[in-house]
N, C-alpha and C positions, 0 to 999 in steps of 0.2 A: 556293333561293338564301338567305345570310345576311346580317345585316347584320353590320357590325364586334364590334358588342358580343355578337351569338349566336354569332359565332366564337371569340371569346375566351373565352367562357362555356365554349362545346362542349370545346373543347382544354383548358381551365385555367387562365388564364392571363389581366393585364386588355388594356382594349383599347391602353393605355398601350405595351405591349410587343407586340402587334401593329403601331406604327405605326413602335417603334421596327426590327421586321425590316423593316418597309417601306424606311426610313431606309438600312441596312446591305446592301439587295438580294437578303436573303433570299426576301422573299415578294413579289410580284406585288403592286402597290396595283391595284385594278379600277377600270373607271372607274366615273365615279356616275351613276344614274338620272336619267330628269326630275324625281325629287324630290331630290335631292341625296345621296343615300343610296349608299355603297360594298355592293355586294353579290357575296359572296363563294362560289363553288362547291363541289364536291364535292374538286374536286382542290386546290385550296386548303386544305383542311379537312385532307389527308393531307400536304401538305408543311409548313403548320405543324406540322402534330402531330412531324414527322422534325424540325423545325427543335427546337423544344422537348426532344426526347426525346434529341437531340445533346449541346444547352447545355445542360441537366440533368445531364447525362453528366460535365460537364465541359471538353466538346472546343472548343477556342477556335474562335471566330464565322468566321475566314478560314477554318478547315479546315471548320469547318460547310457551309461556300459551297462548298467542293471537294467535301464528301462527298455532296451534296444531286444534285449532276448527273454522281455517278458511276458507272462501270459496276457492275452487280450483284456479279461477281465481285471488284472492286476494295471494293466496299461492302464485303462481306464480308469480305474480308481486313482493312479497317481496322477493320470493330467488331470483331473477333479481339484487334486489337491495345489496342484502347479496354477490352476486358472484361478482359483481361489488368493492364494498370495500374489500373484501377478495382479490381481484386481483391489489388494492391500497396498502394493507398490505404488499402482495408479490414483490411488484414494490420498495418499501421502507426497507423491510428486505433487498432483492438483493441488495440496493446502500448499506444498512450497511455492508454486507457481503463485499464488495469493501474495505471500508474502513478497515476493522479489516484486508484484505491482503494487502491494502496498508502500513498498520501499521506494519504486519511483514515483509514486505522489508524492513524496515531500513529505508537506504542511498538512495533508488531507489524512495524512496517516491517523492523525489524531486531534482533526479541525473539524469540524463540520463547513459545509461545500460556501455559504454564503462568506464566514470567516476568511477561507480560504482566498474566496475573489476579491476580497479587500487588501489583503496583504497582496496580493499578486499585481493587485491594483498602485496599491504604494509605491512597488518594486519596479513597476513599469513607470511611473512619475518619477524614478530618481532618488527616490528619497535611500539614504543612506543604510549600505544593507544591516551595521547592527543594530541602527534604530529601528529597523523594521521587524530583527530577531528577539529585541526584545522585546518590540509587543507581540511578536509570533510565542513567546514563550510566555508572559503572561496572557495570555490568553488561554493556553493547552490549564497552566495550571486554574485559571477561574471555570475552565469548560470542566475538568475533571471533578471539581469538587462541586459546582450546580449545574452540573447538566439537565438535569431532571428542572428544574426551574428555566433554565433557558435555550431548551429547543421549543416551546413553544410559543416564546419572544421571538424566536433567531427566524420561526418560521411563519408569523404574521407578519412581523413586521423588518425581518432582515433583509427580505429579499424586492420591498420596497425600498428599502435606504442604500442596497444597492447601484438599483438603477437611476437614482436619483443625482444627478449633477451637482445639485447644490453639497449634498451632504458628501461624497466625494471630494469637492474641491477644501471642504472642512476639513475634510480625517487630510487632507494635502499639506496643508495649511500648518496642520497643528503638530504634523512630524515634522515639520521643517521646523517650529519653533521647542523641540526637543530642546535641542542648547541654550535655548536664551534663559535668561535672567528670570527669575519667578516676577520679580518687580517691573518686566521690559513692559511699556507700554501699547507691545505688540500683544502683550498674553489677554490683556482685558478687552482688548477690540477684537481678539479672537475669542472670548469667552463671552461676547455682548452676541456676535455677529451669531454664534451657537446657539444663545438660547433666543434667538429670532427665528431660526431656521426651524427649530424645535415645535415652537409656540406655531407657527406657521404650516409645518410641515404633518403637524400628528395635530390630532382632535384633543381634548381634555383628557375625556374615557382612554386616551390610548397612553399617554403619559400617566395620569395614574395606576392605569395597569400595569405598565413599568416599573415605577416609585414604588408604590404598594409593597412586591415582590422583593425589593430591599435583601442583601444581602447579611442574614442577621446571625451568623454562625461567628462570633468573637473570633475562636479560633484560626477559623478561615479567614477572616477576617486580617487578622495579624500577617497571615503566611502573605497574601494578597499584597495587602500595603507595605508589604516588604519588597515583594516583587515590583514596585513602581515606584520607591523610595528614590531611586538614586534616576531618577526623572524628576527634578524638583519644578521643572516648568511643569508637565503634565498636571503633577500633584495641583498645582499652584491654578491653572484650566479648570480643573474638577472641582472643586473648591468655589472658582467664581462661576460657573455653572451651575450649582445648586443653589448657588446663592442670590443668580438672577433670577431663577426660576423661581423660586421664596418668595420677591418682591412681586412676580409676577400671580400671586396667589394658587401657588401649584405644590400641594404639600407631600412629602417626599420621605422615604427613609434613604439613610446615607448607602449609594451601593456601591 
């Protein structure tokens, strides 16, 4: 025989919540000894444990009281039904667990991985965080509208221009000249020293491959140049980059 507290102990559980099935009529209160003591059986000892392993479950406290004095067969059919939604429960925790890691990626929420190390890369050089959010945000809006055209750019040739030093110290370069002046004499010797790297760093074939694919949706087009509008260095970078690249006989559609 037990007393309150070794039963609670045995099963899991305190005695707090033994007194409380008592309360709700799940479990038999025993009566007490000549020393005052509730002492508890064997068979006590397996209906709490069914009562626990019920609520645990899930299964609300009335149907607990149903399932406790039901027939075997009937038993079984409802933890069929119990292990089935427990397994819908699990299925829908899992996609939230997704979500709360997609939440703490960031940028990757909705970047693809190379994009992502660029800006991370920015971020870690210093560069000034809303210049950096807003080319983290024009960029979500150019991925969403051609993706389909450039994850297979992002993935010949992104993951080269990555690890590349020279073209890092560029994308370095040209976020620090965010503020300046479209006219500042810094933007053409950043825009000379670009399409050197360019010319130098990719074969013909891989630049035309680029150009080629040209961003030619008007529309998108509009939304885009809007979103880098109030960058008028950038703008003013873009511009004399295709423009060296022209002289350089490398024919291009505007992207």
């Amino acid at each position: 025989m037990l007393r309150i507290g070794e039963l609670a102990s045995y099963v899991g559980v305190t005695t707090r919540t033994v007194r409380f099935y008592h309360q709700q009529g799940l479990l038999d209160e025993p009566k007490r000894d000549t020393s005052g003591y509730r002492l508890y059986d064997g068979e006590a000892v397996l209906r709490l444990s069914r009562v626990v392993a019920l609520a645990s479950a899930g299964v609300p406290l009335a149907r607990v009281h149903d399932l406790l004095d039901a027939s075997q067969e009937s038993l079984d059919l409802a933890l069929g039904e119990i292990d089935a939604e427990l397994s819908t429960r699990i299925e829908r925790l899992e996609k939230d667990r997704d979500r709360l890691r997609l939440l703490r990626a960031g940028d990757a929420l909705v970047l693809p991985d190379v994009i992502v190390g660029l800006i991370t890369h920015l971020r870690e050089a210093g560069i000034d965080s809303a210049v950096v959010d807003h080319y983290r945000d024009a960029w979500v809006l150019t991925y969403a509208v051609y993706r389909p055209r450039l994850d297979p750019w992002l993935e010949e040739f992104g993951a080269v221009m990555l690890r590349d030093p020279g073209y890092l110290a560029l994308m370095v370069r040209s976020f620090r000249a965010a503020e300046l002046e479209p006219d500042d004499p810094r933007i053409q010797q950043l825009a000379d020293d670009t399409v050197e790297w360019m010319v130098n760093a990719w074969d013909s074939d891989s630049l035309e491959w680029s150009f080629e694919r040209g961003l030619d949706d008007p529309q998108a087009n509009a939304l885009l140049e809007a979103q880098w509008a109030d960058r008028p260095a950038w703008v003013r970078i873009s511009e004399l980059i295709m423009h060296g690249l022209q002289e350089r006989g490398i024919e291009h559609s505007r992207p």
